[in-house]
Legacy VTK file of the C-alpha trace (Angstrom):
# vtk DataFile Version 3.0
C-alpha trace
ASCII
DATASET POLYDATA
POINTS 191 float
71.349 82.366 -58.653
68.905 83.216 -61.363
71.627 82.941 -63.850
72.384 79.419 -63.061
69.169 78.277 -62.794
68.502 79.907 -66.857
71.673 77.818 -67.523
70.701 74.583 -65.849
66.961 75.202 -68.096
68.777 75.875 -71.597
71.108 72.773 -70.905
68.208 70.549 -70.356
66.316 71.999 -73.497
69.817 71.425 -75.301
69.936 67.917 -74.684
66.387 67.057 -74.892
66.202 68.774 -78.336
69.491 66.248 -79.086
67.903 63.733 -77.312
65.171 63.687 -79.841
66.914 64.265 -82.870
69.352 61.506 -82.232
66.484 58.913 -81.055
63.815 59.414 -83.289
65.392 57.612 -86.654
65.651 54.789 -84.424
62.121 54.232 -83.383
60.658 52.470 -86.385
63.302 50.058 -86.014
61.639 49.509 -82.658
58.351 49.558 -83.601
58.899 47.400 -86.739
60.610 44.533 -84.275
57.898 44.670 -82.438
55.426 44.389 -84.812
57.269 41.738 -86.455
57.405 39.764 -83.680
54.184 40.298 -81.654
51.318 40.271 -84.610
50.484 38.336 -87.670
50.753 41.487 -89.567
53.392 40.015 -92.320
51.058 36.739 -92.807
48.071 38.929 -93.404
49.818 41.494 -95.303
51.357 38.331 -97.463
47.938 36.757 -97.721
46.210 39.724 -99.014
48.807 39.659 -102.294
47.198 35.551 -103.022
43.469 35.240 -101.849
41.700 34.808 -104.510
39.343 38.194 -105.033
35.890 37.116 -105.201
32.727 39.350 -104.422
32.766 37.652 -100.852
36.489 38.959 -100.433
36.834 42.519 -99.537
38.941 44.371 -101.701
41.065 47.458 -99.970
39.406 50.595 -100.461
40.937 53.176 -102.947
44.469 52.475 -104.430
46.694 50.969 -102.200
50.119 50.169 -102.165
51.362 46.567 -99.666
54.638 45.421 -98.889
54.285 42.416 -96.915
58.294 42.804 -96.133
58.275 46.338 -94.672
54.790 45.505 -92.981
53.493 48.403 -95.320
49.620 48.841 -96.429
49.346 52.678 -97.420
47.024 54.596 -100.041
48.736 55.278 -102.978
47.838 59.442 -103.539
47.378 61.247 -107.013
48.274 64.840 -107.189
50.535 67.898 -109.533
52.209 68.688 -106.500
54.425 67.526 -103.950
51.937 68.046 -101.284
50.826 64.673 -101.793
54.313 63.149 -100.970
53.569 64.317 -97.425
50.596 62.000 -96.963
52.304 59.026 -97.832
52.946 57.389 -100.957
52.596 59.408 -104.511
52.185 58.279 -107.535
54.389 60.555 -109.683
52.840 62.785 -112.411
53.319 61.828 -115.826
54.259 58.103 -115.186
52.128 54.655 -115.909
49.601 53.486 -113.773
49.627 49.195 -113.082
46.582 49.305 -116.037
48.353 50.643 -118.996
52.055 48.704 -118.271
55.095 50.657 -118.826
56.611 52.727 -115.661
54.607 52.990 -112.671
56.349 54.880 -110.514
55.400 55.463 -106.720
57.405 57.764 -104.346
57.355 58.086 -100.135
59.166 59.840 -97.876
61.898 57.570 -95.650
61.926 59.147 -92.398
61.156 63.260 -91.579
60.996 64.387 -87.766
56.946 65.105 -87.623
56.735 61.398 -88.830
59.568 59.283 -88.296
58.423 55.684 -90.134
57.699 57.345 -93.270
56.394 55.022 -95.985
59.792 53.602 -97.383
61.575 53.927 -94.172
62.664 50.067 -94.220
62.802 50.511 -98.302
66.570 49.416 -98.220
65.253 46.260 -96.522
63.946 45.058 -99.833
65.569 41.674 -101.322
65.158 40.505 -105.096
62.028 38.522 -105.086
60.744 40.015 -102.711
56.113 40.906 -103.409
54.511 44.138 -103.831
51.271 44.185 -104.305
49.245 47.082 -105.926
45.180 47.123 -105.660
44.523 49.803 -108.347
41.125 50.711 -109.346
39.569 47.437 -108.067
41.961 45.285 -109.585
45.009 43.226 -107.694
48.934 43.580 -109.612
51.452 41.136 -107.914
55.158 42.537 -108.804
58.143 41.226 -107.942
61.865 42.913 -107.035
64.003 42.360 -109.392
66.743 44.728 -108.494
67.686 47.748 -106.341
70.261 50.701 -106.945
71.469 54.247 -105.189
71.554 56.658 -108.072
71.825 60.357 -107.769
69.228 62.827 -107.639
69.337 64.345 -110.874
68.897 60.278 -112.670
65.325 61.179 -113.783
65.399 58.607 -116.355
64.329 55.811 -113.617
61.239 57.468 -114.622
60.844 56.966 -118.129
58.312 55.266 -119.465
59.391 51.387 -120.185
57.985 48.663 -122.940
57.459 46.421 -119.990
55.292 46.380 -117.380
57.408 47.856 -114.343
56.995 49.091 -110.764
59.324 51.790 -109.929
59.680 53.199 -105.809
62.589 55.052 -104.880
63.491 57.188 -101.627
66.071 59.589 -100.399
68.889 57.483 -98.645
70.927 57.600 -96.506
69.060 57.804 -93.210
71.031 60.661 -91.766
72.452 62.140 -94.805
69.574 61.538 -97.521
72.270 62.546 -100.379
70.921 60.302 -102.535
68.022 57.810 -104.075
67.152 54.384 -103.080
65.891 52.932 -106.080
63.413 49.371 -105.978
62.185 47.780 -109.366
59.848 45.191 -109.627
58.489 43.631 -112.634
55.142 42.436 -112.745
54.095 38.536 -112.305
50.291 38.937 -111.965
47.958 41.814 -112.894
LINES 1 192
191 0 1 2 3 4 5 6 7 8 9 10 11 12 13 14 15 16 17 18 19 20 21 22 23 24 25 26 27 28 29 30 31 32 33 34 35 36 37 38 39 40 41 42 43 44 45 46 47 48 49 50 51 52 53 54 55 56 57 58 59 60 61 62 63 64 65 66 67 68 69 70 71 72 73 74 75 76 77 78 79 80 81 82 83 84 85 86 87 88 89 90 91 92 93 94 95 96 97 98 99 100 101 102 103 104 105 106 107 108 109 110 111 112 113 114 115 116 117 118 119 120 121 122 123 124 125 126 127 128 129 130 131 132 133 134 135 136 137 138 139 140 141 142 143 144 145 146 147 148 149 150 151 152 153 154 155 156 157 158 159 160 161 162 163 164 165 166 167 168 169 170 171 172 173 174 175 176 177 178 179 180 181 182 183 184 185 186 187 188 189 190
């Protein structure tokens, strides 16, 4: 009796441990639906890329990174190490910053199990033309998509520097088998 009731306990930890690893991916899709659909989110994310900035206007604290598209307003995080991927976005190490031009490259995580909607979860949602807006050191940069790729890991040179001034994000892809990187590059319209 005590054997199948050990049993009956380790098949329902089984399947709620599958349960979970299964269904979590898919609940930023939820969320983002209902987001989408139940908030002006998107229109104030979009209208915070062409307000004019006056001393009236708040301006977001720090340096932020907003995607009205993915419904994304996240700190953009300096650091050596990788320890800053996991608190959002990073701006890579030895890239540009949106002041100097070149290659400003900015990295997130997609989706891990301790936080499901990573950053650049809906990153392969991203259409040419698509704004991204960058408030960097009190100052607005408006870039637009102008492409997006899957390259392999080992393609570092999507972060060389460039003669232009560029916005580079990329992310591990696929969802279930992140193999790969999603690659997004924007070139800058205002700044």
């Amino acid at each position: 009796m005590k054997l199948a009731h050990a049993n009956t306990t380790l098949l329902g930890a089984i399947l709620l441990v599958c349960g979970y690893i299964v269904v979590m991916p898919l609940v930023p899709i939820l969320t983002f639906w209902f987001e989408s659909h139940t908030t002006s989110r998107l229109q104030m994310l979009g209208s915070e890329l062409h307000v004019p900035l006056s001393k009236e206007s708040a301006m977001p604290e720090g340096n932020r990174l907003v995607i009205p598209a993915m419904l994304l307003d996240a700190p953009i995080n300096e650091g050596q190490t990788m320890a800053a991927l996991h608190s959002g976005t990073w701006r890579r190490p030895n890239t540009s910053t949106p002041d100097k031009g070149s290659n400003t490259v900015i990295v997130a995580h997609r989706f891990t199990y301790t936080d499901p909607r990573g950053p650049f979860y809906f990153l392969n949602n991203m259409q040419v033309g698509d704004e991204i807006g960058i408030f960097w050191q009190g100052k607005r940069y408006i870039y637009k998509v102008n492409a997006t790729n899957v390259v392999h890991p080992d393609q570092a040179s999507i972060e060389n520097p460039t003669s232009d001034a560029r916005l580079t994000l990329y992310t591990c892809t696929p969802l279930w088998l992140p193999k790969d990187r999603l690659v997004v590059t924007a070139e800058l319209e205002r700044g």
